[in-house]
KEKE-3310 file (N, C-alpha, C; in steps of 0.2 Angstrom, whole numbers, plus 5000, padded with zeros to 4 digits):
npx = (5778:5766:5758:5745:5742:5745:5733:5725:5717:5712:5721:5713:5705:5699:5708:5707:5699:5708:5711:5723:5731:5733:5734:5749:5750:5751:5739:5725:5725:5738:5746:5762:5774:5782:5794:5804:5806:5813:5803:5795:5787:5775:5765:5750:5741:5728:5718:5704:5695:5683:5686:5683:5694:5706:5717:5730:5739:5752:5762:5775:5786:5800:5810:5816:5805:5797:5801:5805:5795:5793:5803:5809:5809:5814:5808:5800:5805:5801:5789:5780:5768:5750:5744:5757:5770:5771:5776:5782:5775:5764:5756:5740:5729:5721:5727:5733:5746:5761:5769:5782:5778:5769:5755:5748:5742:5734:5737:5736:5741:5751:5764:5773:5787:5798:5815:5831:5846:5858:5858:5867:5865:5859:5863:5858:5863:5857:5854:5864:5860:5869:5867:5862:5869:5865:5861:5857:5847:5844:5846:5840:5842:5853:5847:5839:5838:5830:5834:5827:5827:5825:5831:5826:5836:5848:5864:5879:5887:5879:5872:5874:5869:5857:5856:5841:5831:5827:5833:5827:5836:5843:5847:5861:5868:5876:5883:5898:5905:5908:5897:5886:5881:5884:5874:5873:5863:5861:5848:5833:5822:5812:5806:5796:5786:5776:5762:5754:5739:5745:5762:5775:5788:5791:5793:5805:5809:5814:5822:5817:5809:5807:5790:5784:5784:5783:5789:5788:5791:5793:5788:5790:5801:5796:5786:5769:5761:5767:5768:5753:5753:5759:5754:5742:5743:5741:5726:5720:5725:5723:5733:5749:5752:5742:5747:5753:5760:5780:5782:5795:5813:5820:5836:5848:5853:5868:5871:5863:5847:5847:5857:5858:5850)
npy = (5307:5316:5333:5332:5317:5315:5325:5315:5319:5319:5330:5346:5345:5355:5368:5382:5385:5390:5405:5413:5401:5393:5381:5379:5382:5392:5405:5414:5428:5431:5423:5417:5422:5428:5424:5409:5400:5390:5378:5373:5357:5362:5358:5365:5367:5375:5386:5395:5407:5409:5399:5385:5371:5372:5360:5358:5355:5362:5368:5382:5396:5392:5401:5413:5422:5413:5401:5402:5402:5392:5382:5381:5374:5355:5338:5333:5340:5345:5354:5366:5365:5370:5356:5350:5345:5343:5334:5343:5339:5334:5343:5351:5365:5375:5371:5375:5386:5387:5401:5414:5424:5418:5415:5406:5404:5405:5389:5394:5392:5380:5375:5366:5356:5346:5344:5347:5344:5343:5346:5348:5356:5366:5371:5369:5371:5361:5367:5362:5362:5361:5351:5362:5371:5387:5388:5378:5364:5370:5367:5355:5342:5337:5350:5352:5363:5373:5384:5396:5397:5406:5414:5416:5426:5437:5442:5442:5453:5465:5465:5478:5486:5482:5483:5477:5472:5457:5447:5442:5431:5424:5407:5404:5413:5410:5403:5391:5382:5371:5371:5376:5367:5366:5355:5342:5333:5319:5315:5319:5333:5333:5350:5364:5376:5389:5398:5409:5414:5425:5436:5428:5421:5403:5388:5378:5361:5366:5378:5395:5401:5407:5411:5409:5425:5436:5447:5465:5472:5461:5457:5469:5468:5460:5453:5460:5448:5438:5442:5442:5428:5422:5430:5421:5407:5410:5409:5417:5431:5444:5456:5460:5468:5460:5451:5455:5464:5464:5452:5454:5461:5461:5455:5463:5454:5446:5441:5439:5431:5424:5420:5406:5401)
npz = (5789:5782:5780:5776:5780:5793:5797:5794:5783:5765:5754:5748:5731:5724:5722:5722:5733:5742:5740:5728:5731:5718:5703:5699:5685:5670:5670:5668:5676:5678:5688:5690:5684:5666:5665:5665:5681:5695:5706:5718:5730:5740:5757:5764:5780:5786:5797:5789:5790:5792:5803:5797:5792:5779:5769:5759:5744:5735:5720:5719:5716:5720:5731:5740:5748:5748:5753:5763:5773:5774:5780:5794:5805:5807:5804:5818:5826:5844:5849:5860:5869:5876:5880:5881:5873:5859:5841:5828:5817:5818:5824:5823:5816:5824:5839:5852:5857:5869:5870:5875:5881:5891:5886:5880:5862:5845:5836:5818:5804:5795:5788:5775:5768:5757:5757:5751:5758:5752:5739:5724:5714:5720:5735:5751:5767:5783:5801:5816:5832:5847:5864:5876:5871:5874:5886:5900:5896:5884:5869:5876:5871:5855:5841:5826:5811:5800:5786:5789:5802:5818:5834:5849:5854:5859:5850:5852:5848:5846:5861:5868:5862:5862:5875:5888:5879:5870:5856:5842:5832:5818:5818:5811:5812:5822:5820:5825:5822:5831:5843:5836:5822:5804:5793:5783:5776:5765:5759:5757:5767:5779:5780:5791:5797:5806:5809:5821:5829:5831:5829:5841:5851:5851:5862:5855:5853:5867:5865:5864:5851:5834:5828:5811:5802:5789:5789:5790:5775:5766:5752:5744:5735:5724:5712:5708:5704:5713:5724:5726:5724:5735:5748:5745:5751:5765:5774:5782:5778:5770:5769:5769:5783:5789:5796:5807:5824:5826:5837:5846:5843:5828:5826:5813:5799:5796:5784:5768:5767:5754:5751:5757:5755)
capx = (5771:5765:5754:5736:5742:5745:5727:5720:5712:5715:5721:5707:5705:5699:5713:5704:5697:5712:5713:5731:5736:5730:5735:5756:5752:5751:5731:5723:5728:5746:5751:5768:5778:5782:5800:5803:5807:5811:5798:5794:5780:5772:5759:5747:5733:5727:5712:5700:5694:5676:5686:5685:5699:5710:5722:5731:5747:5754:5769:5775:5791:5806:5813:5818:5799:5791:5804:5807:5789:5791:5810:5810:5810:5814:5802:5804:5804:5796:5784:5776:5758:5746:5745:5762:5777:5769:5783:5779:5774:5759:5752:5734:5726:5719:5729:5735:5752:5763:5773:5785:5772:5766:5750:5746:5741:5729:5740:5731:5743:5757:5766:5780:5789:5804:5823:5838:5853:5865:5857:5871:5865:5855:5865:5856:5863:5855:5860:5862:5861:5871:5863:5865:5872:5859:5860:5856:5840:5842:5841:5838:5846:5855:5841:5841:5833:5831:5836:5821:5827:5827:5829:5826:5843:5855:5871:5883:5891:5873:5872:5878:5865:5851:5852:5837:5829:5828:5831:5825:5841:5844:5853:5866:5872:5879:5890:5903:5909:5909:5890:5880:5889:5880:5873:5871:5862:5863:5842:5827:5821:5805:5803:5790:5787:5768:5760:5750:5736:5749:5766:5779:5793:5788:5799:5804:5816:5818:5823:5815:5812:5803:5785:5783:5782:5789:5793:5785:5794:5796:5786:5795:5807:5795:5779:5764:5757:5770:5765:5749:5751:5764:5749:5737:5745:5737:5718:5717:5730:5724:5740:5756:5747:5738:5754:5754:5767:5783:5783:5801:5813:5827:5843:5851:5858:5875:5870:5858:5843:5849:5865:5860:5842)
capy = (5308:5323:5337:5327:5313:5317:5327:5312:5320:5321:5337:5348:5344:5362:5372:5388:5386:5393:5410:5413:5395:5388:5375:5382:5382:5400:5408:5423:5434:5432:5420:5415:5427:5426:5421:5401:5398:5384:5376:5368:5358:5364:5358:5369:5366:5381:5387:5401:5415:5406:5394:5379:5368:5370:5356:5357:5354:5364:5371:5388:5398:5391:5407:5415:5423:5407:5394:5406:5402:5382:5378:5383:5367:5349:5335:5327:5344:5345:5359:5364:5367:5368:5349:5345:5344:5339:5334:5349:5337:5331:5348:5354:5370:5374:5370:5381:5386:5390:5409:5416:5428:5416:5417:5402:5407:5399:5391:5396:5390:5376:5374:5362:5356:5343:5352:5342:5348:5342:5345:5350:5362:5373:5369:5374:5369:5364:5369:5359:5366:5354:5352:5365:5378:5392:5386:5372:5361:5375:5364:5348:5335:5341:5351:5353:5367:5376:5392:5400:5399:5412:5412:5423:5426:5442:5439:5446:5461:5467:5467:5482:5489:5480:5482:5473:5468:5450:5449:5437:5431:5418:5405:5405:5420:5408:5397:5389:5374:5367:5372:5376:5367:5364:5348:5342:5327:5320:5313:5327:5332:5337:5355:5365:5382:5387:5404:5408:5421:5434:5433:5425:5416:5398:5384:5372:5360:5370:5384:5399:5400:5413:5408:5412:5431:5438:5454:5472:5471:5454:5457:5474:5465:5454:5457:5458:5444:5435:5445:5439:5420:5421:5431:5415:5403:5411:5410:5422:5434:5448:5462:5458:5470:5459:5446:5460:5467:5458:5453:5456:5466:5457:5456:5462:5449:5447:5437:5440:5426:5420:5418:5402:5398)
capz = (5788:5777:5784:5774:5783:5799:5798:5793:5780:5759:5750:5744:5724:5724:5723:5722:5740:5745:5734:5725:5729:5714:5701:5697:5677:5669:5670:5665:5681:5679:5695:5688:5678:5662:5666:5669:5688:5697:5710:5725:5730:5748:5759:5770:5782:5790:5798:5785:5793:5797:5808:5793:5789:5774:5769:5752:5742:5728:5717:5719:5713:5723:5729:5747:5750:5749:5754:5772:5776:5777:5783:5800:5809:5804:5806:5825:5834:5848:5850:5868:5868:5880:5883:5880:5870:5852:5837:5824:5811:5823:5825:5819:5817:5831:5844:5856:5857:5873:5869:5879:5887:5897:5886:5873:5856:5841:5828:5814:5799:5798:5780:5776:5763:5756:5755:5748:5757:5748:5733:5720:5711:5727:5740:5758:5774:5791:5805:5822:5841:5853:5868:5880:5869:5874:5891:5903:5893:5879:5870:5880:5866:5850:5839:5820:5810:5793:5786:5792:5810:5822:5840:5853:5858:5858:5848:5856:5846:5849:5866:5870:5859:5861:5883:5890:5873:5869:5850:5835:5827:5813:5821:5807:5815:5829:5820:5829:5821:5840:5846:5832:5816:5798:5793:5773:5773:5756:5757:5757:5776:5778:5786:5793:5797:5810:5811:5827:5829:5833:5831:5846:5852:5858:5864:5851:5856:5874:5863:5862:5843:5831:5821:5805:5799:5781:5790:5783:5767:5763:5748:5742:5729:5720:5709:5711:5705:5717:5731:5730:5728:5742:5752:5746:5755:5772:5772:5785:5777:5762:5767:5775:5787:5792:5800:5815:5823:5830:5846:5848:5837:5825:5824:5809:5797:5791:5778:5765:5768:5747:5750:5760:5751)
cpx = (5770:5759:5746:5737:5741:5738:5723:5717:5718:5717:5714:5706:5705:5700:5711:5701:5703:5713:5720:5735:5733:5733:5744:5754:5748:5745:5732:5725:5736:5749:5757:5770:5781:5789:5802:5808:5808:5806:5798:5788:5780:5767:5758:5742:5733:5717:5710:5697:5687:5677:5686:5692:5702:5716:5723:5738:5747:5761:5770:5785:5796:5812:5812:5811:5797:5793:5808:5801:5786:5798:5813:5813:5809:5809:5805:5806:5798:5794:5780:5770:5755:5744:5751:5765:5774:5774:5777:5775:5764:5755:5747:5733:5720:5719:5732:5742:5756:5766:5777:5782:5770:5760:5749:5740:5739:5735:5736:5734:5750:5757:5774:5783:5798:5810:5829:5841:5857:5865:5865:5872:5862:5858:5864:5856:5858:5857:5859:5866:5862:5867:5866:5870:5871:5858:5857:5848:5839:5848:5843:5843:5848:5847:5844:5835:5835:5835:5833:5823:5828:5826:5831:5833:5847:5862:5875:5886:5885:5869:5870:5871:5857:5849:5848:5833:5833:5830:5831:5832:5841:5850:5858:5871:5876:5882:5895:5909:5910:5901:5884:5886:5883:5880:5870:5867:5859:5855:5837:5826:5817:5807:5798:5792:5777:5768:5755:5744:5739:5755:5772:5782:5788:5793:5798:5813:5817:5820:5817:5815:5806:5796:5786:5780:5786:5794:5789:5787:5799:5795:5788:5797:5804:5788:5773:5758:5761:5769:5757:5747:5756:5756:5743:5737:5741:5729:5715:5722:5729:5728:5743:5756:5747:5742:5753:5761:5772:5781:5791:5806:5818:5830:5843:5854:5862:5875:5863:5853:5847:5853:5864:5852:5844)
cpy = (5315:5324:5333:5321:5310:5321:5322:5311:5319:5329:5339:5347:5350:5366:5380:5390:5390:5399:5413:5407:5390:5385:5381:5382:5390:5402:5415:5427:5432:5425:5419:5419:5422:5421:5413:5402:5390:5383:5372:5365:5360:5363:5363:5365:5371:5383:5393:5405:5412:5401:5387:5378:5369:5365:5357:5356:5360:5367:5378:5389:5395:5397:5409:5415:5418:5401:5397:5405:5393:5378:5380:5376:5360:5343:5332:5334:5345:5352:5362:5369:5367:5358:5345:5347:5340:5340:5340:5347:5334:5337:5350:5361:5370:5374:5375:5378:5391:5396:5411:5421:5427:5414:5415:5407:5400:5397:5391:5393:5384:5373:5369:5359:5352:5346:5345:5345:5348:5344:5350:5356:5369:5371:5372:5369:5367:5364:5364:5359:5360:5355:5356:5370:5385:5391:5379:5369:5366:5374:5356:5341:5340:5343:5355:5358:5371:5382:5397:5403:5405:5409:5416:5423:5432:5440:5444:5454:5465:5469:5473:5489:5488:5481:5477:5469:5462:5451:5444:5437:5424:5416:5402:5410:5418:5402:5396:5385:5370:5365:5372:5376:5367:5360:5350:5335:5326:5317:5321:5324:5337:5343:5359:5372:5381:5393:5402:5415:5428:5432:5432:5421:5411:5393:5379:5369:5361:5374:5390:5402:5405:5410:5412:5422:5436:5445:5460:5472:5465:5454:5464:5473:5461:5458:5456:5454:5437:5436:5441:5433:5419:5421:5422:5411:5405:5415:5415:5430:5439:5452:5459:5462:5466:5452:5451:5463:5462:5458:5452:5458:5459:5459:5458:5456:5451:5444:5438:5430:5424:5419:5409:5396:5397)
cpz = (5785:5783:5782:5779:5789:5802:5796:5786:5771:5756:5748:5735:5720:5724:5725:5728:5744:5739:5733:5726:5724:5710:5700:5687:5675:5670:5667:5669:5682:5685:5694:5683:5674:5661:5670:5677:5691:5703:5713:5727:5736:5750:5764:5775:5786:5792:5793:5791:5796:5800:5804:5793:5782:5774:5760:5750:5734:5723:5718:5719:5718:5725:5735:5751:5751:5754:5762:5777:5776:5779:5789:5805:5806:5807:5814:5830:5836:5848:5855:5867:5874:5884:5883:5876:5863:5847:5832:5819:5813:5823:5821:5820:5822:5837:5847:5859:5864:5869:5876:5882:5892:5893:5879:5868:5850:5836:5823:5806:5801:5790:5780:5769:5762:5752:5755:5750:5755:5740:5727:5716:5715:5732:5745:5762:5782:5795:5812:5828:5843:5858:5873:5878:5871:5882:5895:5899:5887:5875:5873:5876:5860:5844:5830:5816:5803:5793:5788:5800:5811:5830:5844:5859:5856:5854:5854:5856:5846:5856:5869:5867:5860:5870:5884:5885:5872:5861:5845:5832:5824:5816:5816:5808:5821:5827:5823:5826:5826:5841:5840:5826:5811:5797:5786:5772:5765:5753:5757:5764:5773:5784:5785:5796:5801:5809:5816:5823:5831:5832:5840:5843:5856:5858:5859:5853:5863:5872:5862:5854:5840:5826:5816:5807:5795:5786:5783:5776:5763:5754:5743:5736:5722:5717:5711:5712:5712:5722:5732:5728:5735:5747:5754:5750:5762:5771:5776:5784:5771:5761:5769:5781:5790:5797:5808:5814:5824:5837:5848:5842:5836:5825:5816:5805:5793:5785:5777:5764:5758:5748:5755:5758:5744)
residu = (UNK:UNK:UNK:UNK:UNK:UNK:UNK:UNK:UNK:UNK:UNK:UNK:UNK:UNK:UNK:UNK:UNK:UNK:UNK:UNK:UNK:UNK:UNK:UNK:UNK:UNK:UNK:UNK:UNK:UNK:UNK:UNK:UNK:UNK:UNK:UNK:UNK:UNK:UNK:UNK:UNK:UNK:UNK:UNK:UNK:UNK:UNK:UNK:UNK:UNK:UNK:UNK:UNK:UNK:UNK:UNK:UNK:UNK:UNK:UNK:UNK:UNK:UNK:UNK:UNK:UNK:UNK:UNK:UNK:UNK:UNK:UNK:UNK:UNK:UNK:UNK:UNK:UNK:UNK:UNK:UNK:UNK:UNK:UNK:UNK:UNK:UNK:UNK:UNK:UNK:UNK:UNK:UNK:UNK:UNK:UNK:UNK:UNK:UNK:UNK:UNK:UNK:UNK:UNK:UNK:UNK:UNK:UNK:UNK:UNK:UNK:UNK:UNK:UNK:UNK:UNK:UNK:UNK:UNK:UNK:UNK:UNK:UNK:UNK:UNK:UNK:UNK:UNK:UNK:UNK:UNK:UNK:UNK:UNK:UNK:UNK:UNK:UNK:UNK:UNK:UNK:UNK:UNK:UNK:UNK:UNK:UNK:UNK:UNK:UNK:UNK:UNK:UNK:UNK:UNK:UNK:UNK:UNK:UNK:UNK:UNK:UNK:UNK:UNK:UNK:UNK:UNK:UNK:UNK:UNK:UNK:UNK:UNK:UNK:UNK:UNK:UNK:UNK:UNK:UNK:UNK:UNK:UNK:UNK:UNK:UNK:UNK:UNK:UNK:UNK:UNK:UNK:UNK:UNK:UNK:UNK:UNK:UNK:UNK:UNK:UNK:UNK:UNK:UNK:UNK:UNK:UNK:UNK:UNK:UNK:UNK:UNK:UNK:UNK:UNK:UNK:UNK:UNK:UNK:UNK:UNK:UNK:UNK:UNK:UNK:UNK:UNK:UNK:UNK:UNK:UNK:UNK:UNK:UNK:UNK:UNK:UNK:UNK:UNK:UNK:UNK:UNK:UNK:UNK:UNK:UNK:UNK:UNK:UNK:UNK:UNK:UNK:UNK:UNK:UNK:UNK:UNK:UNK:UNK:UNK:UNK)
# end
C-alpha cells in the first residue's frame, strides 16, 4: 500500500502546492542542474504550516540528501503511538507519536519510496536486527531497516567517551554477520522515513530508533537549487534551521553515508 493509498486519498495534481517539489523536468528557477542525474520517484503526505493535508508524488535526484530522508524503515514496522503499535506505512499526519522522553509528539511529515537492493548497478543493502539483539524485546522479532537507520544506542568503542550519553548511531555500524546481518532482496521494498514536530528517538520495532533529520550540514555539499528542492519536500520547513536541534548527539560514522547509498 502506497502513502495515497493508505490516506485514502489521490495525489495532488498541483505539484506546486508543495513549493520546490515540483514537476522533475528543467524550469526557469534552476530545480535540477544542468548535469543529467539519476532519479527517484518519492511519496510525501505531510501536514502545511496551516495544519491542511498535503499528499503528493514526485521525482527528484537520486543522491544521499534525498534518498536518507525516505529509507529509514521498511514497510511492516511497527511504530508505537499513542493508541498503539501502528505499521509505519498505516501512519497519518497528525498522529501522535510515543518519544523516548515520555512525551508524544505530532508527526508532522512521513515520505517513502521503492529501493531495489540488489539492484546491480546501485547496489544498497538492508539491514536485519535478530530479535533480542539490543536486549530483551529489543527488538521483539527480527526487524529490518534502510540505510537511514539509526538507533539510540552507544557503540561500544564510544563508550568510554560518550559516559551517560545515549547516542544516535547508524545501525550499520553494528554489523555482525551473527545479530545484525545485511539483507539483498532481489525485488523493490518500500521504505519510509517520519519526521515529528521536534526531533526524537521512538520505538520502532521495540527499538529505540532516530526520526528523520538531515543534520546541520546536510545541505553544505550540494547547490542551491538542490538545497532548496530537498527543503520543498517539508511544507513546514523553509531553513534546515528550522528541523530543530537533536535531541540526542550522533555517533560518528565510519562509513561515509555514499558508500552504502
Amino acid at each position: 500500500m502506497t502513502l495515497t493509498a493508505a490516506l485514502g486519498q489521490r495525489p495532488s495534481s498541483n505539484a506546486s502546492a508543495l513549493p520546490g517539489f515540483a514537476p522533475s523536468a528543467p524550469s526557469a528557477r534552476g530545480i535540477l542542474p544542468a548535469t543529467k542525474m539519476p532519479t527517484r520517484s518519492f511519496e510525501v503526505a505531510a501536514l502545511r504550516a496551516d495544519g491542511s493535508l498535503y499528499i503528493g508524488q514526485d521525482k527528484a535526484p537520486a543522491i544521499p540528501l534525498f534518498e536518507s530522508a525516505f529509507s529509514a524503515f521498511a514497510r511492516g514496522t511497527l511504530i508505537a503511538t499513542v493508541h498503539g503499535d501502528v505499521a509505519v506505512e498505516d501512519l497519518q499526519p497528525g498522529d501522535m507519536i510515543n518519544t523516548s522522553t515520555g512525551e508524544p509528539a505530532k508527526l508532522i511529515w512521513v515520505g517513502s519510496s521503492s529501493f531495489v537492493p540488489a539492484d546491480a548497478g546501485r547496489r544498497m543493502p538492508l539491514i536485519r536486527i535478530m530479535a533480542d539483539t539490543f536486549g530483551q524485546g529489543r527488538p521483539s522479532s527480527f526487524l529490518t531497516v534502510g540505510p537511514a537507520a539509526r538507533i539510540l544506542h552507544t557503540p561500544h568503542h564510544l563508550r568510554a567517551e560518550a559516559g551517560e550519553k545515549r547516542m544516535l548511531t547508524p545501525v550499520r555500524e553494528f554489523l555482525d554477520g551473527v545479530n545484525v546481518i545485511e539483507v539483498v532482496p532481489p525485488t523493490p521494498v518500500r521504505l519510509f522515513h517520519i519526521c515529528l514536530d521536534r526531533h526524537a528517538a521512538i520505538r520502532a520495532g521495540g527499538v529505540e530508533m532516530e526520526t528523520f533529520h538531515p543534520g546541520a550540514k546536510a545541505t553544505h555539499s550540494v547547490s542551491h537549487s538542490l538545497r532548496d528542492r530537498f527543503l520543498g519536500m517539508f511544507p513546514q520547513i523553509s531553513h534546515i534551521t528550522d528541523f530543530g536541534p537533536l535531541a540526542h548527539p550522533r555517533a560518528p560514522e565510519i562509513q561515509a553515508t555514499a558508500d552504502t547509498m
